[in-house]
N, C-alpha and C positions, 0 to 999 in steps of 0.2 A: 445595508444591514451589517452590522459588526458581529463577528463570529472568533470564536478559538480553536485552534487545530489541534486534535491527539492523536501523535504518533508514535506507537508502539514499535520500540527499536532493542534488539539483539546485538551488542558490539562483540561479542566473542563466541567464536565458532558457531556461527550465523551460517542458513543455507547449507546443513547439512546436506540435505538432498543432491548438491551439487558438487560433489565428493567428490564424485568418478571423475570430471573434468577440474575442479578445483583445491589446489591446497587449502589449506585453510587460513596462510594469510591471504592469497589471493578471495580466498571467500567474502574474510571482513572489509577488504579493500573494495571489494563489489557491492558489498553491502551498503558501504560509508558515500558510493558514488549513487549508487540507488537512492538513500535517504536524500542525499542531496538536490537530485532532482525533484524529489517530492515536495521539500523544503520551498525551494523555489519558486514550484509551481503556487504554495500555498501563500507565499510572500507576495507574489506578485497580481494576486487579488487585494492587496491590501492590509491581510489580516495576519496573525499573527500563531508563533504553533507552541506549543509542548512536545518534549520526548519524554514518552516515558519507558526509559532502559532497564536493562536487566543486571547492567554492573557501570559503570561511571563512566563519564562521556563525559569527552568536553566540545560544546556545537558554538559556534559563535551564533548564528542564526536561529537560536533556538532557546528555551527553556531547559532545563532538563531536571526531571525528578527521577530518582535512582529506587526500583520497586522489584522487590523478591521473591516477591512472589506470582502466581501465573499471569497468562495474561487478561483472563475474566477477571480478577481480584484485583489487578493495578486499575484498570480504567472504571471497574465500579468503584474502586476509590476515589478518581478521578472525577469522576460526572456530578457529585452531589455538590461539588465547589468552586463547579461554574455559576458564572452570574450574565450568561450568555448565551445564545445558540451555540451548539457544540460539533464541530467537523472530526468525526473519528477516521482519519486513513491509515492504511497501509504502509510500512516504510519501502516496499518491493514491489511499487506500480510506476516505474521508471517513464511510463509513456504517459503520462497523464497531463494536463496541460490545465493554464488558468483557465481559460475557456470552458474546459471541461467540469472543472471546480466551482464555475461560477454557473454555469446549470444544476449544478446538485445544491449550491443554497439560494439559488433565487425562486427554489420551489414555496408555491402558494398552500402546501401541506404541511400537516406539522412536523412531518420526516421526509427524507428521501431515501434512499438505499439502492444501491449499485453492487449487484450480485459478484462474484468471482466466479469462474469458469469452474463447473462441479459443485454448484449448491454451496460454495462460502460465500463469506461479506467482506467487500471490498473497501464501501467507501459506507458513512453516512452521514446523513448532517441530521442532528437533533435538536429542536425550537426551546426544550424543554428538558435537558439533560437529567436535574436535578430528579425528573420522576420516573427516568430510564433506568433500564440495565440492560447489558450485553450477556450474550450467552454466547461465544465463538466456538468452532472447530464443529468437525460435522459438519449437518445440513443446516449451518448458523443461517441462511437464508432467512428460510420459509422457520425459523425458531424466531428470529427478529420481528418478521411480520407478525406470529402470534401473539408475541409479545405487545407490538404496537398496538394490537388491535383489544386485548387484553384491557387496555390503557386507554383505549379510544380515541387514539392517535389516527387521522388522517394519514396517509401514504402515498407517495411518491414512486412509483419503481424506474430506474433510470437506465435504459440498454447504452452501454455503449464499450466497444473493444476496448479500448484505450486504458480505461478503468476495469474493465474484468481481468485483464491479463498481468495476473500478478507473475513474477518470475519466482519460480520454483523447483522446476527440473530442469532438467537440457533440455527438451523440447521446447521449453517456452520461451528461450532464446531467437529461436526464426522468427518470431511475431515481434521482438523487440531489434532484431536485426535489421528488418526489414520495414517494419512503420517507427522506430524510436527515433527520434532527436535530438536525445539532450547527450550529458557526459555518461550516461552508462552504455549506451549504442558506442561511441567513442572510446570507451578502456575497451571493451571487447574488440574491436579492430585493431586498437594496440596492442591488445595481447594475445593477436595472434589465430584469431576465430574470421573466419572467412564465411561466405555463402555459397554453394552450388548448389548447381542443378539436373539431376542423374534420372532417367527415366518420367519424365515430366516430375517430377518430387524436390523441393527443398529441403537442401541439408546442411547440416551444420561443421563447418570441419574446424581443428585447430590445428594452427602449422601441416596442415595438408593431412592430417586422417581425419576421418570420420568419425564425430562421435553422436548426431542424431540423423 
């Protein structure tokens, strides 16, 4: 099955939340390796992605349409002008793998949905885009299911780490420290972020302190 990917990308002062540990060029540089893996991951199913950014990008690997408005207003712009099943992912789920992409659209439903850790939405694939809408932020979960069900959409729910664990704070760096693969696991070693382990506990240190 042939599908298209939307990915929702922030290229300037991206990953606020990661302030305390990151400047802010280091931020968009994390960002741009994050996006990449995702990229990848989504290339190497076969199929093909959109970004859709918040100020101008240039992706060799990508589409890109430049939208100013939030993020529920870009991708319901987005979804009416598919003419194909529609993969909406994350650009900061750096551990995701094709494998794992190709379980969320070989589903026999007419959606699937892969939750985020705390009631968001991480990944979904839509059969039928053109009669979706997204509602994000919050318990966009369990709002996506109503909505499917609303619509009479069949569902899919797909547990898996890999895809919940979007990076967002410094804590959620151990879980990409420690199961990632790609180039974003790789700039954090280069820049300096280590692993211990202090009182049976994983921590995260840079350049020898602690910061989770």
């Amino acid at each position: 099955m042939y599908f298209h990917a939307l990915i929702p990308f922030k290229p300037v002062n991206p990953k606020t939340r990661l302030s305390s540990i990151l400047s802010q060029e280091e931020r968009e540089e994390f960002a741009r390796i994050m996006l990449g893996d995702v990229i990848s991951a989504v290339r190497r199913t076969g199929c093909s992605a959109t970004l859709l950014c918040t100020s101008a990008y240039d992706c060799r690997d990508a589409l890109v349409a430049v939208r100013k408005e939030g993020l529920n207003e870009a991708i319901n712009w987005a979804l009416p002008q598919f003419h194909c099943p529609a993969l909406i992912i994350m650009s900061d789920l750096p551990m995701v793998t094709p494998g794992g992409l190709q379980r969320v659209v070989s589903t026999k439903a007419d959606m699937s949905i892969v939750p985020g850790l705390g009631g968001g939405t991480n990944v979904m694939f839509v059969k039928k885009p053109e009669d979706f809408h997204v509602e994000y932020y919050g318990f966009s979960f369990r709002r996506h299911l109503q909505i499917a069900e609303e619509l009479g959409f069949s569902v899919e729910i797909i547990d898996s780490m890999r895809m919940s664990t979007d990076v967002d704070e410094p804590a959620d760096l151990v879980e990409l420290m420690i199961h990632g693969h790609g180039n974003a696991r790789e700039w954090l070693y280069n820049n300096g972020f280590t692993l211990s382990i202090e009182d049976g506990r994983v921590k995260v240190l840079r350049n020898g302190a602690e910061i989770v």
